[in-house]
LUMNU-627413 format. One record per atom (N, C-alpha, C): y negated, z, x. Coordinates in steps of 0.1 Angstrom, whole numbers, plus 5000, padded with zeros to 4 digits. Atoms other than C-alpha are relative to their C-alpha. Layout:
BEGIN
YZX/...
END
This chain:
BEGIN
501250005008/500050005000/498850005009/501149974995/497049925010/498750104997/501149875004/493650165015/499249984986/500250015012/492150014984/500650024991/499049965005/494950064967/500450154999/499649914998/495750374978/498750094992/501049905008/492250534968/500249964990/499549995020/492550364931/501050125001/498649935001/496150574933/499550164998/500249954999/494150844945/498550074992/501449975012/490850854921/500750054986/499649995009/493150824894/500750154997/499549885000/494851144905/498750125000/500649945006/491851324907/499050014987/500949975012/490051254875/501350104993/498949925006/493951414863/500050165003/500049854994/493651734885/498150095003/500949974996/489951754893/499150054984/500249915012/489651964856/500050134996/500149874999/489052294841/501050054996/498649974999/492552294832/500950075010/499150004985/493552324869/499950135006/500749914994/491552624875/501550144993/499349924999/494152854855/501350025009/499049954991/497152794876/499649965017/500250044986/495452744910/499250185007/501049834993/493653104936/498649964995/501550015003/490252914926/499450144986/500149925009/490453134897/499050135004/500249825001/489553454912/498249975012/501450015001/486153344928/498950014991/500950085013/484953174896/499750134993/500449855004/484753584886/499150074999/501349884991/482153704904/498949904995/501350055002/478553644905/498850045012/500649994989/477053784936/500749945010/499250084992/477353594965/501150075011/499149944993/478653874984/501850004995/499149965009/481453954960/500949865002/499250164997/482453564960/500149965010/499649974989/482853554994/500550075006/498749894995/484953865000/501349904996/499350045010/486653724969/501349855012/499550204996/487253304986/501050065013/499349964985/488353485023/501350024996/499049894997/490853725015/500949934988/499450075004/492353544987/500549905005/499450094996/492653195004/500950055015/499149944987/494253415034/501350054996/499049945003/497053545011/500649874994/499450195007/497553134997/501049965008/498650054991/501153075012/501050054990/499149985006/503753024993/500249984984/500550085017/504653014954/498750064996/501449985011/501752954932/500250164996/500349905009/502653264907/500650065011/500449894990/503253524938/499149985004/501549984990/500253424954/499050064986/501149975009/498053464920/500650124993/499249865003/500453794912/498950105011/500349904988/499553934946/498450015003/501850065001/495753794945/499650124991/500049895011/495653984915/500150195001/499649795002/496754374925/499250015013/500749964989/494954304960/498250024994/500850045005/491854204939/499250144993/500049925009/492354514918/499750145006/499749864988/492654784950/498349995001/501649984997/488754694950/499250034991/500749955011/487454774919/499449874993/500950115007/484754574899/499049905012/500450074986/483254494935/500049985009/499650034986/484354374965/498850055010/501249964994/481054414978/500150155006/501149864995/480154764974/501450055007/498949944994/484154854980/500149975018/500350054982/483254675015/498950145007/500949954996/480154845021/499950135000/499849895001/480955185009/501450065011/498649954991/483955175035/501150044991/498449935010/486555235005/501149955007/498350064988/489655015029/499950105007/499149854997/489355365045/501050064994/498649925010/491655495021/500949904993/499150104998/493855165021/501250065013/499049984991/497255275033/500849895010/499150134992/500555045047/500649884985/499050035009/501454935014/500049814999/499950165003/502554515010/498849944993/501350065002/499354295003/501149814990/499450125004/501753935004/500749965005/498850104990/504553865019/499950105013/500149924990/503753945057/498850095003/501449984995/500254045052/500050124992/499749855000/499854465048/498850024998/501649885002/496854695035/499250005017/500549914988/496254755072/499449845004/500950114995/495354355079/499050014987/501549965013/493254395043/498950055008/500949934995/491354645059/499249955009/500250084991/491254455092/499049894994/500750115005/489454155071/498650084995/501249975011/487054385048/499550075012/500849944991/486054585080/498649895009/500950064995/484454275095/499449924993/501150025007/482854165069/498950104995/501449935001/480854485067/499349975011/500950014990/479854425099/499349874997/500650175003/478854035090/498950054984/501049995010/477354165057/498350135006/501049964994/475154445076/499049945015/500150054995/474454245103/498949864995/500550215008/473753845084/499450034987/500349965017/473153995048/501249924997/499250045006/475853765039/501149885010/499450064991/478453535055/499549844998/500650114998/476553215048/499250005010/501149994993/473653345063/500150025015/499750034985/475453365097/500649855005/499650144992/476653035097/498449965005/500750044999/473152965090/498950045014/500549944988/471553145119/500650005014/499550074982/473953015147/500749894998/499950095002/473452725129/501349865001/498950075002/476652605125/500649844992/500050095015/476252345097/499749925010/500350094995/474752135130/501049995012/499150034987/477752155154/500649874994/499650135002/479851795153/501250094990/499249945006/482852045140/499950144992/500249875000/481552305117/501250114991/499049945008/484752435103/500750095009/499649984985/485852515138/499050125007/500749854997/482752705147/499850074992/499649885010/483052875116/500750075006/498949944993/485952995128/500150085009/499949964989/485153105160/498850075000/500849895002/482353285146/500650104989/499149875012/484253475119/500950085011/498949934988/486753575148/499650115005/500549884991/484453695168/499250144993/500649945007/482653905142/501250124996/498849924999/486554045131/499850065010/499949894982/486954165168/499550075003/501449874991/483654305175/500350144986/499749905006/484654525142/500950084999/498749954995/487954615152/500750015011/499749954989/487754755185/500449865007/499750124991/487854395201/501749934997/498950035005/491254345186/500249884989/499950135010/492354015170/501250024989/499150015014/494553945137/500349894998/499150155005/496653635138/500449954980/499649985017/497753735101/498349954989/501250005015/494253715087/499149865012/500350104992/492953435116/500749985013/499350014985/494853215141/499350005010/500450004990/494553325178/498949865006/500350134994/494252945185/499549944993/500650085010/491852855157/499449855005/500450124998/490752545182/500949904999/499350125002/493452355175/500850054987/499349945010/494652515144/499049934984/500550065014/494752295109/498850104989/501149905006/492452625095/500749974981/499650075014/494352515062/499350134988/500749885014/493152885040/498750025007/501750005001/489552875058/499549854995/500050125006/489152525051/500350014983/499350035016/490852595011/498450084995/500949915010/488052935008/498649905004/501150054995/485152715025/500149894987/500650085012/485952434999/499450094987/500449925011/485752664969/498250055003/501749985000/482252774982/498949895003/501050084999/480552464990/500449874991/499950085014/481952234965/499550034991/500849965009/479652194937/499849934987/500350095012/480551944912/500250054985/500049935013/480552184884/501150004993/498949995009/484252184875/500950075003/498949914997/486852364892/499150125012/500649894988/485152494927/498550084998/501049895001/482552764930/498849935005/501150094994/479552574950/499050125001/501549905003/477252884957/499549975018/500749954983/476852834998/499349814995/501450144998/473752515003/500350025017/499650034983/474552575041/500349885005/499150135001/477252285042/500049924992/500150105011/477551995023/501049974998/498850054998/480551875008/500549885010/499850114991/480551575031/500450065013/499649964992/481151805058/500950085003/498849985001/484151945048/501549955003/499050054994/487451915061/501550044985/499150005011/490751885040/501250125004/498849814999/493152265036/501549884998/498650054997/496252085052/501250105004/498649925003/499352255043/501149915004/499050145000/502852075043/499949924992/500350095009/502551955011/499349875002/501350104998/499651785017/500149915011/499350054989/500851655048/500849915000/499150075002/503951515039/499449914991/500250105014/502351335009/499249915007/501050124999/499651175028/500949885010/499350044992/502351085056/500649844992/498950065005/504550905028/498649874993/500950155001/500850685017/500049935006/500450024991/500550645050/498549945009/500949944997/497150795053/499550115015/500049904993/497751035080/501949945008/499050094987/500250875114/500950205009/500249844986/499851275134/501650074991/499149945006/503251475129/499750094992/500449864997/501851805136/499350014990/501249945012/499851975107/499350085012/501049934999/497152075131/498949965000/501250084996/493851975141/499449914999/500150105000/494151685148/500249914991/499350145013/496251555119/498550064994/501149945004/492951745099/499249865001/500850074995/490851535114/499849864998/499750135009/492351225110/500749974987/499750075013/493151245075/498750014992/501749975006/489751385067/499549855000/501350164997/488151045085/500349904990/499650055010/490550885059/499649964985/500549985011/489451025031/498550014997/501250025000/485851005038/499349875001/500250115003/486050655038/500049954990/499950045016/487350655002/498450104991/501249935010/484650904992/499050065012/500749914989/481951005020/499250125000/500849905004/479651225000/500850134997/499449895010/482351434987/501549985005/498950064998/485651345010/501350114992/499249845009/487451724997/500949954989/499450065014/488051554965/501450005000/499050044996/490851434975/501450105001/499749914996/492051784980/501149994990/499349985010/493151754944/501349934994/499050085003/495151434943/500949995009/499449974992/496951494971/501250124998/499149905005/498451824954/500949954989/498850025013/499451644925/500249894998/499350164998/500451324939/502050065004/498349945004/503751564946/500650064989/499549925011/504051764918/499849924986/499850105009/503651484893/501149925003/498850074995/506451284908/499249804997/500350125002/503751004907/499549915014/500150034985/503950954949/500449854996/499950205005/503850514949/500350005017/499850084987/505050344981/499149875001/
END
């Protein structure tokens, strides 16, 4: 198939998935809750950090992690309440004690930045060639300096420079996507055009089988060049794609 071809294939899938339908069985859900930006940014992190695995455990487990905070993430950050977070299971491999690990360095980023946009915006990240990447490597360093210089693979990879970033990339779309239908759109920082695509396997293997994406490896690289792909079919808004991509498998309507 060719690229013309292939986007038709692919527009068609998102006018299907890119609805308000989609939002109950997907983690977008638990952003679209809030209303301060702090709140919706604890919310997008620590949620798209527990996104592995089945749908209904992940939005089970989203759900009672969500609930250990009360009505707001915010103040439960800022008031230090993950002090009195014990060992108990979060999701799978990820434990109250990396929870804490995550909401500790966002106090420091919220006392610090006022908010976690406003540090991309002040070491101006939105103008590096890769800003998904120096995201990254500023959230890291922000984690560390709050936790005794200590890193957390579980809540960010060591090797975020070559690392597909697939659940910062998933909470980063939810915040700067803005077309008023499924994703949250509150950060103006970034633009959707400068977004990169939350490559999972799924997503991976489907684009492999268009033959959109050549790279084995789900890292970086493949990222990279499937983004450049998909920004050819849509430049303002490459993400999109995020949607047809998910349910170019789970429809069983993959085309050769």
């Amino acid at each position: 198939m060719n690229k013309p071809k292939i986007k038709s294939f692919l527009d068609e899938l998102v006018a299907q998935f890119n609805t308000p339908s989609f939002i109950e069985s997907d983690p977008v859900q638990f952003p679209l809750r809030y209303e301060r930006l702090q709140d919706i940014e604890i919310v997008s992190f620590t949620v798209a950090t527990i996104a592995w695995g089945k749908r209904p455990m992940i939005l089970r487990d989203a759900e009672r992690m969500l609930a250990k905070m009360g009505g707001s993430p915010f103040d439960f950050v800022m008031n230090e309440d993950y002090r009195a977070l014990g060992k108990a299971n979060v999701h799978r491999t990820f434990f109250e004690p990396d929870l804490a690990y995550m909401l500790r360095g966002f106090r420091r980023i919220f006392e610090r930045f006022g908010s976690v946009e406003n540090m991309l915006i002040e070491n101006r990240a939105a103008e590096s060639a890769a800003p998904a990447w120096t995201f990254a490597g500023l959230l890291s360093q922000e984690m560390r300096s709050a936790n005794g210089g200590q890193a957390n693979s579980l809540c960010y990879p060591a090797s975020y420079g070559q690392s597909a970033l697939k659940r910062l990339n998933m909470a980063v779309r939810w915040l700067v996507r803005n077309d008023g239908i499924v994703d949250r759109g509150v950060w103006k920082a970034l633009k959707p055009s400068q977004l990169y695509i939350p490559l999972d396997v799924h997503v991976g293997n489907v684009a492999r089988e268009l033959g959109i994406l050549s790279r084995k490896s789900n890292d970086r690289k493949a990222v990279e060049e499937l983004t450049a792909v998909l920004r050819e079919f849509c430049p303002e808004d490459p993400v999109i794609y995020d949607f047809a991509l998910f349910g170019a498998g789970i429809t069983g309507k993959l085309k050769k």
